[in-house]
N, C-alpha and C positions, 0 to 999 in steps of 0.2 A: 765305964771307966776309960773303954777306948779314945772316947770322942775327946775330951779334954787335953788327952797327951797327943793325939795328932793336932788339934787347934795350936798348940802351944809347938809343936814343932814344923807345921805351916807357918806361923807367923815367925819362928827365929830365921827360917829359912828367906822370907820376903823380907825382913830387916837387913838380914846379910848380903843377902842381892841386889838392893836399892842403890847403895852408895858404890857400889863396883858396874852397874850400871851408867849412874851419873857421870862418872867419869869417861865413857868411851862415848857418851851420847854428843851430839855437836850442841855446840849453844847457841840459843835461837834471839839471848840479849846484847849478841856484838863482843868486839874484841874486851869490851871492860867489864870490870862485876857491876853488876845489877847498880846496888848502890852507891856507886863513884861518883864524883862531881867529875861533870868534864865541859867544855864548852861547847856550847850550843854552837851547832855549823852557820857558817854564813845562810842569810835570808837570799834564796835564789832569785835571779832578775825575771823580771815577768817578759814573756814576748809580747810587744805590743807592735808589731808591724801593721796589723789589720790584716791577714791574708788570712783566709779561712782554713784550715787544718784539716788533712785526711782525718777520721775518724780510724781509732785502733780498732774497732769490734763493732759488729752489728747491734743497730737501736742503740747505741750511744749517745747520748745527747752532746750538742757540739761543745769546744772547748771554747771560752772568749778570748779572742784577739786583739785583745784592749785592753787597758790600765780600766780598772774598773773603784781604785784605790778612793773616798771619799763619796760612794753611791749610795745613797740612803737606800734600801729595800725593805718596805714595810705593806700594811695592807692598805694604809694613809697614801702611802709617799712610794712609789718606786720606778726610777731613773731609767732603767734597763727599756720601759714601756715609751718612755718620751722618744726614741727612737725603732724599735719592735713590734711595736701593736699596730695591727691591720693598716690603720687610719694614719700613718707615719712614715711607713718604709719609702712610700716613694718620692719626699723629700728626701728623708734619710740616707737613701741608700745600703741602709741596714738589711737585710735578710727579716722577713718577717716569722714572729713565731709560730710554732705551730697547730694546725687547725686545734690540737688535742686538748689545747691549752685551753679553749673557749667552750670544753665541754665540761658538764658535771659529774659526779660518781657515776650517775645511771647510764652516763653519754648521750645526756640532750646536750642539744646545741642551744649556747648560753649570747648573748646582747654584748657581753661584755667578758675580759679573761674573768677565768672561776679564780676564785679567793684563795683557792689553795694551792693556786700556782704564781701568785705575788712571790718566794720565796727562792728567785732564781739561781741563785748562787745552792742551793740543794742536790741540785743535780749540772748545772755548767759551772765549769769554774775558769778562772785564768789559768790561761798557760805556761810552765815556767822552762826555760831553760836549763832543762836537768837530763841526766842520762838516768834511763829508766830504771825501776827497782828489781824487775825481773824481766827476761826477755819474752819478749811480744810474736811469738808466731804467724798470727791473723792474717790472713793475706784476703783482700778484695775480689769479689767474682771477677770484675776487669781482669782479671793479674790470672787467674784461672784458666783464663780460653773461655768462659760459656758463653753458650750464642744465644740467641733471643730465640723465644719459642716458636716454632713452626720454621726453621730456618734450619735447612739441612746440609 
């Protein structure tokens, strides 16, 4: 008979607790309730200078430096390659992609980019003119001091 009346006096204790919790907790959906209508913030400008952008973090894939607005990317059709693929860059002057991109799951090296890397906007996206959502730490080995190995 014990077990009943502590179940039942755990759980009034966790009902009473909840709502005097919620209120000292911060809220994680912004200055308005959840469900408000409010207006959507202006569509941020995309940088489209062309100047290639430090990378925030290691293995990041780079960000594009271009209006990329009306690029068809499919496994048919993809724009990004008329300029990027091997066979390209050096009319282009584009940065070509990377070898990774010509390999398969296994990591053979493929004739042609693998099919499952048609989808470039996945992982690069444009860059837009915005101030960041949280602050960025990351600092580059350059900015470190470290010297090249065997160099004392």
């Amino acid at each position: 008979m014990r077990h009943p009346l502590l179940l039942s006096l755990v759980s009034a204790a966790i009902v009473l607790a909840v709502p005097a919790l919620s209120q000292d907790a911060p809220r994680l959906t912004g200055q308005t309730p959840p469900m408000a209508e409010v207006p959507a913030p202006p569509v941020p400008k995309w940088v489209t200078d062309d100047i290639r952008q430090m990378r925030a973090y290691p293995e990041q894939p780079p960000v594009i430096p271009h209006s990329i607005e009306g690029y068809q990317l499919s496994v048919n059709t993809n724009r990004c390659l008329s300029c990027h693929k091997r066979e390209f860059t050096q009319g282009s002057g584009a940065p070509m992609i990377s070898v990774t991109h010509y390999m398969n799951r296994e990591g053979q090296m493929l004739a042609d980019v693998s099919p499952r890397r048609y989808n470039c906007t996945a992982c690069h996206v444009p860059q837009a003119d915005v101030a960041p959502l949280v602050p960025n730490t990351f600092r580059d080995m350059s900015e470190l001091g470290a010297r090249p190995a065997g160099s004392e």
